[in-house]
N, C-alpha and C positions, 0 to 999 in steps of 0.2 A: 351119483349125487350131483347133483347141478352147482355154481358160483356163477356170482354176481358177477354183472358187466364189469367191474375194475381187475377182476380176480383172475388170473391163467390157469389156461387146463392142460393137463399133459395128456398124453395118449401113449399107443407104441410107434404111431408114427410121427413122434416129435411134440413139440408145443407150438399152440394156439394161444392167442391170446381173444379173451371175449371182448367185443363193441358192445354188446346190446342186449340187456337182462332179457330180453323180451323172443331171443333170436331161439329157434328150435336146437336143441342138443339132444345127443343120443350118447347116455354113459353106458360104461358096461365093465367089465369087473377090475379091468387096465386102466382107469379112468383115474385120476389121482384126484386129493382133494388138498388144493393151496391154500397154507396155513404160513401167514407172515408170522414174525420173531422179529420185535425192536426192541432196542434198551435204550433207555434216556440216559442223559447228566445232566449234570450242573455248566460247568465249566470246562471240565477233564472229566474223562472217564472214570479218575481216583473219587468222582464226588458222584455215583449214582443215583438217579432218582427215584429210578423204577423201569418196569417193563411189561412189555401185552403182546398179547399170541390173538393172532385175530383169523378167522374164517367165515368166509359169505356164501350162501346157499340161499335157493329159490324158493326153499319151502321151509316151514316154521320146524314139521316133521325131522327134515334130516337137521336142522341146527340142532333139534333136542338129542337125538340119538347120536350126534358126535359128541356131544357135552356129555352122556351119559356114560362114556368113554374114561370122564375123568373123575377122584376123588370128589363129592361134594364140599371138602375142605379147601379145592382149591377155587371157592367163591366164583368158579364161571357167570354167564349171564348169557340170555338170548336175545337179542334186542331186534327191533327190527329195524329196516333201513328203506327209509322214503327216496325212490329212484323216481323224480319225476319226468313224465311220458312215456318210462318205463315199467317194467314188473320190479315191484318192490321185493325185496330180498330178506335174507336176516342174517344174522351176523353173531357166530359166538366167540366172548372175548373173556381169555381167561388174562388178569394182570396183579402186581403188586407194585405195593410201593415200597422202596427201598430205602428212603433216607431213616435214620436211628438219630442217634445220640453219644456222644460223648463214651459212655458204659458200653457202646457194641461195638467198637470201631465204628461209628458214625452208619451201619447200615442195619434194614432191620433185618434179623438174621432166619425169625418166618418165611417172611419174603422172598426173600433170597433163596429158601429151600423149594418153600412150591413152585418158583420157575426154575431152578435147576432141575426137579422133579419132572414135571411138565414139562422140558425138553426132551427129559430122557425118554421120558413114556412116550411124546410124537416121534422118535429118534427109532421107536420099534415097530411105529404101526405103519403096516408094509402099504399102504391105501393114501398115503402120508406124502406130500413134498411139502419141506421147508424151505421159504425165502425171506430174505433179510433185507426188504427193502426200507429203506430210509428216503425221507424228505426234508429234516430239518438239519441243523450244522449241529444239535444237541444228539442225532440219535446216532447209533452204528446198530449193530446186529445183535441180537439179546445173543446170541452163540459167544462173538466176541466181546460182549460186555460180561458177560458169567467167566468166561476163561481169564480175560486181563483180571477180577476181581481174585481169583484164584489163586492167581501169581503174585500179588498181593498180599495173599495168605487171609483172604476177605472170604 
């Protein structure tokens, strides 16, 4: 399965990182597919906001058939994604949002299960790498935002 120019690909002989939607690839059955994992907060990670598993492929095909992978309960979507002067991509992104209320310890506790779930299920599928990359000062790794909530007793 192909990913988008931002997205890294592993192999047996190590990782590559893509430049260029547009560059020729040859996958084959060693070929992993990079699926980030963020969690948001507020302030502290005691105040969650939510969190999204995200994955980019070059064809509309394989977004669907990795989405078909998961529970339709867990509201995926395939979207696609405008690379200009490149080959545009698409991207499936399964998320929730975590803030509650008062009655749930402040998180919604749905939420909170279809990404706990949704890890464990990409946590088995052997085609699978997971990376937690982050860019804002709000996010860490939906791994380590699910486990601190845990310890929490969240």
């Amino acid at each position: 399965m192909g990913l988008d120019y931002l997205a890294e690909m592993s192999d047996t002989g190590g990782r590559m990182k893509n430049t260029n939607a547009s560059q020729e690839r040859t996958m084959d059955a060693t070929t992993k597919i990079t699926v980030n994992a963020t969690g948001f907060y507020h302030q502290t990670p005691d105040q969650p906001m939510g969190g999204t598993i995200l994955a980019y492929f070059d064809a509309e095909a394989e977004a669907q058939e990795f989405l078909a992978r998961f529970p339709k309960s867990y509201r995926g979507i395939v979207g696609g994604v405008c690379n200009p002067g490149h080959q545009d991509t698409y991207r499936v992104e399964i998320d929730a949002h975590l803030t509650g209320n008062d009655s749930n310890k402040g998180v919604n506790e749905t939420g909170l299960k279809r990404l706990r779930n949704a890890m464990k299920k990409l946590a088995k599928m052997g085609d699978v790498e997971i990376t937690e990359n982050t860019t804002c000062s709000n996010e860490m790794g939906l791994k380590d935002l699910l486990d601190h909530l845990a310890t929490l007793g969240i």
